[in-house]
N, C-alpha and C positions, 0 to 999 in steps of 0.2 A: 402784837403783830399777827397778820393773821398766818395757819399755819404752811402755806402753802407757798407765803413768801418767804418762810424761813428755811424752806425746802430748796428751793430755788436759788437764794442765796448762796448755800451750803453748796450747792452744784458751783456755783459760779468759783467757788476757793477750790474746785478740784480742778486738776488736769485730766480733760478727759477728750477723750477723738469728737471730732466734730458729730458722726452719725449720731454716737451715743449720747450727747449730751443734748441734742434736738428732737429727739426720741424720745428721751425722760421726759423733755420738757412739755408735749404733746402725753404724754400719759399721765404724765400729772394734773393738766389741766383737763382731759376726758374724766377724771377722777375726782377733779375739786368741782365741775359743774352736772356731773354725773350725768354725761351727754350720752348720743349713741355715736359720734365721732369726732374728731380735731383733728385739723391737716396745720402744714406750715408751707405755703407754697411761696417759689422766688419768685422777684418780676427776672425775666428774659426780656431786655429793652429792643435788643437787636429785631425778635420775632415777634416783638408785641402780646406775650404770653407768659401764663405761669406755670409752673411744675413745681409739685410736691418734692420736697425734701425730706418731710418725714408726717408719718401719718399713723393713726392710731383707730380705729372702727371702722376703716375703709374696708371694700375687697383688696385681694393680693395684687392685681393689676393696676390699681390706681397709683402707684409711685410711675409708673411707665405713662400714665398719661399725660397729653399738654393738653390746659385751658387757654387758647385764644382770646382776649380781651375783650374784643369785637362779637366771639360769641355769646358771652357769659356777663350779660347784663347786672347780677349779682355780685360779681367779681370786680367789675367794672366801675360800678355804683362803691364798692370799700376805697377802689383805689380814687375816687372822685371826693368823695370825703371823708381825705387824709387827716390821721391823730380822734378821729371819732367811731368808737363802735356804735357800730349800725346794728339793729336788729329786723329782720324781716318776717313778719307775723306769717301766721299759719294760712292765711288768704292772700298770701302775695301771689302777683299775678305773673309777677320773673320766674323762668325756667330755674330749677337750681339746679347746679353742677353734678350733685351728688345722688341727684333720682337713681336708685336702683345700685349705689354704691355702699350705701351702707350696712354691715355684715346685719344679716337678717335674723332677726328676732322674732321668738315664736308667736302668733297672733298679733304681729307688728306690719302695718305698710312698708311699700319700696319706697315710696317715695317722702321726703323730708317736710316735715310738718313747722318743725320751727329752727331756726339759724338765726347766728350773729356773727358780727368778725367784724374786724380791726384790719385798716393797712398797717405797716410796721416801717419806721425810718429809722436808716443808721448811717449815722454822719449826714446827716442832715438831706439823705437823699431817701428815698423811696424803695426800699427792699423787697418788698412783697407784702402777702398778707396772711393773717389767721385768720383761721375760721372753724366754728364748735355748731355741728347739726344735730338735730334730734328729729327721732319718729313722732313723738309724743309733746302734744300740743301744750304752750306753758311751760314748756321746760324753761326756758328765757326769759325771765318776767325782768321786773326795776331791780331786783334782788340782784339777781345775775350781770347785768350790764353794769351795775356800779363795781363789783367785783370787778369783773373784766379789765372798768377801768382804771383802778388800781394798781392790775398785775401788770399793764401795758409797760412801763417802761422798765421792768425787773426782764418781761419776754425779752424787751430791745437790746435789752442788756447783755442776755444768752447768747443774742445772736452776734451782737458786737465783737464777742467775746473769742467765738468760735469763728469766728472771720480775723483777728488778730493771732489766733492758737496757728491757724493756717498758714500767716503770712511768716510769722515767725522761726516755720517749720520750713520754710523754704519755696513752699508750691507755690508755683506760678497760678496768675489767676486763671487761666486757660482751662487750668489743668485742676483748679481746685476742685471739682465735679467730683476727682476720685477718692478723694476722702469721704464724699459723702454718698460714694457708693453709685454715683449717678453720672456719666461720662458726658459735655455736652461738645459743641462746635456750632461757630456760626453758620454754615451753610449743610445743618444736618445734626444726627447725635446717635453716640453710640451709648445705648442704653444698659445698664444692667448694674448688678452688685455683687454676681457670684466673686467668687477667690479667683479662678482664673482670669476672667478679663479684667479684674483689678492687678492683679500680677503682669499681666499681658499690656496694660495702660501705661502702669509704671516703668516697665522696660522701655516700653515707648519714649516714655516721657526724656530715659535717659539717652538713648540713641537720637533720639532728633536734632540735640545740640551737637551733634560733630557733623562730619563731612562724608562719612562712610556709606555706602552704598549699603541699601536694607535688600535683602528679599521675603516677601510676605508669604508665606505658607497655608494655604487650609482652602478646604472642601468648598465648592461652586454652591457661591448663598450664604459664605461667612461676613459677609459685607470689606472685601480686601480692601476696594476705593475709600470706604470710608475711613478705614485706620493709616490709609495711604496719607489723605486730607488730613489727618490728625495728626501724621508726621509732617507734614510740609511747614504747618499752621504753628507746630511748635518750634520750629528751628529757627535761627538764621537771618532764611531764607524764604521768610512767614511776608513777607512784602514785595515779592517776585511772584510773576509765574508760576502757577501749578499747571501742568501742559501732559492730556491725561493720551494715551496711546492707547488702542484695545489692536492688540500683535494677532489674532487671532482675525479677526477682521480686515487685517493688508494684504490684498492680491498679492502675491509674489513677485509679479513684475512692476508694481506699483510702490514696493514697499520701500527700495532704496532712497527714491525720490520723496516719497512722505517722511519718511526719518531726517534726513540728510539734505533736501533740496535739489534741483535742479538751474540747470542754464537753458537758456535760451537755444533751442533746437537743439538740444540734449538726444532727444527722441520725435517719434512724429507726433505731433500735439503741442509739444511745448513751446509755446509763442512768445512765450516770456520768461525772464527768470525767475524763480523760488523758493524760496527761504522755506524751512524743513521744521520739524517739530523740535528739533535740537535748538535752533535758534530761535525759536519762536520760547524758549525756555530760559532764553539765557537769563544766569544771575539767578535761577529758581532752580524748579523742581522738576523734571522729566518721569513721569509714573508708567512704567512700561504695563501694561498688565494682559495674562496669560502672555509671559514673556517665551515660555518656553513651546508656542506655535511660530515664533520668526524660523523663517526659512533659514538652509544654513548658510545659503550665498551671502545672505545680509549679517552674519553670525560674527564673521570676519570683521567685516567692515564697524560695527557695534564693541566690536574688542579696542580696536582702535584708540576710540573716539574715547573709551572708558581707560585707558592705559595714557593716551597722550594728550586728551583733553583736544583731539582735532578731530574734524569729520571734511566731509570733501563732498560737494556738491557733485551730483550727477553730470558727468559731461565739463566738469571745471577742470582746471591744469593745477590749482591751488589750493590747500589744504587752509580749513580757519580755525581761529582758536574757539573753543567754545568753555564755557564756566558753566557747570548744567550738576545736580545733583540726581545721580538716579536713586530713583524710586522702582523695586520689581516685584510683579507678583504672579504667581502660577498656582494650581492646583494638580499641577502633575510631578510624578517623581522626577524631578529632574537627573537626580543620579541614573536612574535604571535609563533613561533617557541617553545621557553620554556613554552608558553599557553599550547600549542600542545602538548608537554611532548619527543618533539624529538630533544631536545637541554638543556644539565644543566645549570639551571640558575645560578648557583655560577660560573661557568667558561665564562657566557656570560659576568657577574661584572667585572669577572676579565680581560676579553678582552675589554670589551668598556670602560676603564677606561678613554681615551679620543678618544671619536666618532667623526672623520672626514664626514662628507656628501660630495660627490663629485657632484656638480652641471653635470647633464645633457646636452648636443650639445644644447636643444632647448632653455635653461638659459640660452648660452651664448652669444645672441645678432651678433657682425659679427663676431667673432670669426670660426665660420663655411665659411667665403668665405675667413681668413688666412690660416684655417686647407686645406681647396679647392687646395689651391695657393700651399702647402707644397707639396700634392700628385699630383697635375698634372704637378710640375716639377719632382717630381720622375718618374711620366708616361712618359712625356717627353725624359728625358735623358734612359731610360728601354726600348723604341721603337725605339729612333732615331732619333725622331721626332725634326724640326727645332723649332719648338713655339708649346707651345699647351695652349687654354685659354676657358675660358665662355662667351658664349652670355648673353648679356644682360637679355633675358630669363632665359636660366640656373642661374642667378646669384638669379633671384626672385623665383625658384624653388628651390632653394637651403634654403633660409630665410626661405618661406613657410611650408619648410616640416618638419612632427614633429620629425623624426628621432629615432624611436625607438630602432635600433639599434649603436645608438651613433657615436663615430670617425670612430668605426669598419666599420659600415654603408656607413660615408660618403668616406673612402678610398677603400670599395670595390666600390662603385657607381661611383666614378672618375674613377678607372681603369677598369672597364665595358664600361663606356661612350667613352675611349680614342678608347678601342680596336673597339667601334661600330662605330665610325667614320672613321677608317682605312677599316673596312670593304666595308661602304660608298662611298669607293673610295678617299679618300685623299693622298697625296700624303705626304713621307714623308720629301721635301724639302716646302711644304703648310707653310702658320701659320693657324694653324689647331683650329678652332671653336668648340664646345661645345656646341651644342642645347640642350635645353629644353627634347625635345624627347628621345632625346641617354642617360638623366639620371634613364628614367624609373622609377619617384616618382610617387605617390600619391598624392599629395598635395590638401589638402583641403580646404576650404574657410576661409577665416581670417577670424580671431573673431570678428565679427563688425555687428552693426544691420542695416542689407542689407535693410532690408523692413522698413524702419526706413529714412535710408539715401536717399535712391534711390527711394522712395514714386514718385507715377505719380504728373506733376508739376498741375494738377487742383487740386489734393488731397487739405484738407485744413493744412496748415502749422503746424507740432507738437513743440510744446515749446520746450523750449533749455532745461526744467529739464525732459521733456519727453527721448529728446534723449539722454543725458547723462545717465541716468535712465538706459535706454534701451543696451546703450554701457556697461555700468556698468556689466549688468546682463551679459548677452553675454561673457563679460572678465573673470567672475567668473567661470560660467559654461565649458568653456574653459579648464580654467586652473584646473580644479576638473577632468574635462575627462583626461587631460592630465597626473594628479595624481593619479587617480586611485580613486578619492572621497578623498585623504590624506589633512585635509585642511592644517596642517602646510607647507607642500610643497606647494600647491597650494597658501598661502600665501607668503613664501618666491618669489615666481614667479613671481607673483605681485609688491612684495615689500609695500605688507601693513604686520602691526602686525597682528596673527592672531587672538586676543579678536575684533580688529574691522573689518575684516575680516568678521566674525561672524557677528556683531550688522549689516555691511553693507544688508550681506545676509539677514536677516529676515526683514530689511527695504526693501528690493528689493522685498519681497515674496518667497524668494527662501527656501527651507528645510536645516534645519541646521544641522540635524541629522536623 
């Protein structure tokens, strides 16, 4: 047998998470054909696309990217002749997917000299496909592809495998994305693998099924609409109405009548009668968002409607039932808000009855160079362009910076860097680089005690509880700039409690209040 079916096998008798066991299985075959990379990418039927699930000699960004079917004539050509590995010689005249993706090797081209790959079927449908590239020409010979296809139904197997691990475990298939660290939805995706938006997906996953009112929490450019849609998609009430409100955007004098509807000569203009966003909801989803810009006259009337399931058309004598699930989201305190007297506290109760916080880009560790990978293959395929990737620089500019504008931020900064590098003069058949420069951050100094570490070498040497000490304070203070002085946020960042959070700080000498 050969040995690498015995490897595989051996996996298939473990229990093991979905990531991990598609992970292995891509390192191991990077290793039995001694490639420079192996991806395992799904089909997405709905989008007509693939995305990687697990990859092994790519850059960090490419789990974050989609391959369109339509663009990727190599991709295209695996899933057209199903159950046969293809190989595509070093003069193939097809674009490949992975120009300028594969981690780069000293005295090696960007671009992929020889490939092969396999579509993959499980239960008799069409899954996706593998695929194994190299820099170096003949990597792929008859040797190889007979190999290949041998392992093919041992790979089908894995995948089978961990698709029943899944189902077994309870996740819906909606939702199964989160096991593998990759969150999707049909009309969009929220990308990433850190701990927090896996932790943040899962709570989701369990408040969608009841009836309770959400409120979504976090900073302008954490994508709230989207996890709004991921609640709606997963409840219920996933075959209703999603009926999206931007509260920020309703005139004041407009607003009752958009919410709630209108009669006929209500007001002057009103010619007709009108059905309101509420009913325009019914049996769904109602997603208020920046709920905490409604005026307060309308404050009243929104209590209502959430307390007795009526609203009342402008200018009507009669009150209607309405079946409507709210959905809320703000990026403002709403508490210091009801301090302030410019938000009702009884309708704030009745909205954060379960308060979501949506972690920030800067929480989410490398989640910011998948999100990276997502938009510069949208800028990609948007310009024309054969590759487009990050320098090594741009990828530490990227970690570095604190992103206060969140996704928003980091997908306008990729398509600003794309277009400054075309201006640069690049060519659109290039594999087109990404400096440092063309993202135009700020990026400021890690959090670390410079004058601590970097001390001149005749300095006398400071104790190891000195610099910890020192690193400590540094981390803290950081992370309070970063929040605004908020320590529970500034504790969740950390990932300490925040009662010792506290005791840390006044051990360090730092102000606790």
């Amino acid at each position: 047998m050969n040995p690498l079916h015995a490897l595989l096998l051996t996996d298939l008798a473990m229990e093991l998470p979905m990531a991990v066991r598609l992970q292995r299985l891509v390192e191991l075959l990077r290793m039995q054909f001694g490639c420079g990379a192996v991806a395992l990418l799904s089909l997405d039927s709905e989008t007509s696309s693939l995305r990687p699930v697990a990859v092994d000699g790519l850059s960090s960004d490419a789990v974050g990217r989609r391959f369109p079917i339509a663009e990727h004539p190599r991709l295209a050509t695996l899933l057209q002749r199903a159950g046969e590995v293809v190989r595509f010689p070093h003069d193939s005249k097809l674009p490949d997917p992975y120009d300028g993706l594969v981690i780069e090797q000293p005295g090696q081209p960007l671009d992929v000299h020889d490939c092969m790959g396999v579509a993959l079927e499980v239960e008799g449908q069409c899954w996706g496909v593998l695929t194994l590239d190299a820099l170096t020409v003949g990597t792929f010979e008859g040797k190889a592809i007979r190999e290949l296809e041998q392992l093919v139904l041992v790979i089908e197997a894995a995948v089978r495998v961990t698709r029943l691990e899944t189902a077994l475990r309870g996740v819906r298939q909606s939702a199964g994305a989160v096991e593998e660290g990759i969150a999707s939805r049909p009309e969009g995706e929220i990308i990433g693998q850190s701990k927090p938006l896996l932790h943040l997906l899962q709570e989701l996953q369990v408040v969608a099924d009841t009836e309770l009112p959400v409120l979504l929490l976090g900073e302008t450019g954490v994508g709230k609409e989207l996890f709004a849609r991921r609640l709606h998609q997963m409840s219920r009430r996933s075959g209703k109405p999603l009926v999206h409100v931007n509260c920020a955007a309703l005139p004041e004098a407009l607003a009752e009548s958009e919410l709630f509807g209108h009669v006929r000569g209500a007001f002057s203009g009103a010619i007709a009668e009108r059905a309101g966003r509420f009913e325009a909801a019914e049996g769904g989803t109602l997603f208020l968002d920046e709920v905490g810009e409604l005026p307060l006259s309308i404050q009243a009337k929104l209590l209502r409607a959430l307390q007795n399931g009526e609203i009342q058309r402008l200018g009507a004598d009669r009150p209607r039932k309405v079946n409507v699930r709210i959905i809320a989201a703000t990026n403002r305190n709403l508490k210091e808000r009801v301090q302030e007297g410019s938000f009702r506290a009884d309708l704030y109760h009745r909205l954060s009855v379960y308060p979501v916080p949506i972690p920030p880009l800067r929480e989410r560790g490398n989640d910011v160079l998948l999100l990276a990978g997502f938009f510069l293959e949208l800028n990609r395929a948007r310009l024309g362009l054969r590759s487009l990737r990050l320098s090594v620089a741009a990828e530490d500019a990227l970690h570095r910076y604190a992103w206060p504008g969140n996704v928003r931020e980091l997908e306008h900064v990729v398509s600003r860097a794309a277009l400054k590098a075309l201006s640069h003069g690049a060519q659109r058949s290039d594999i087109v680089t990404l400096e440092a420069d063309w993202l135009g951050l700020d990026v400021q100094p890690l959090p670390m005690a410079a004058t601590v570490l970097h001390a001149p070498m005749l300095a006398p040497a400071p104790s190891m509880r000195a610099v910890v000490d020192s690193a400590q304070r540094e981390a803290i203070r950081w992370a309070l700039d970063a929040h605004r002085g908020q320590w529970a946020q500034a504790a969740r960042s950390l990932d300490v409690d925040p009662s010792n959070l506290h005791k840390l700080a006044k051990r360090l000498g730092l102000k606790t209040a």
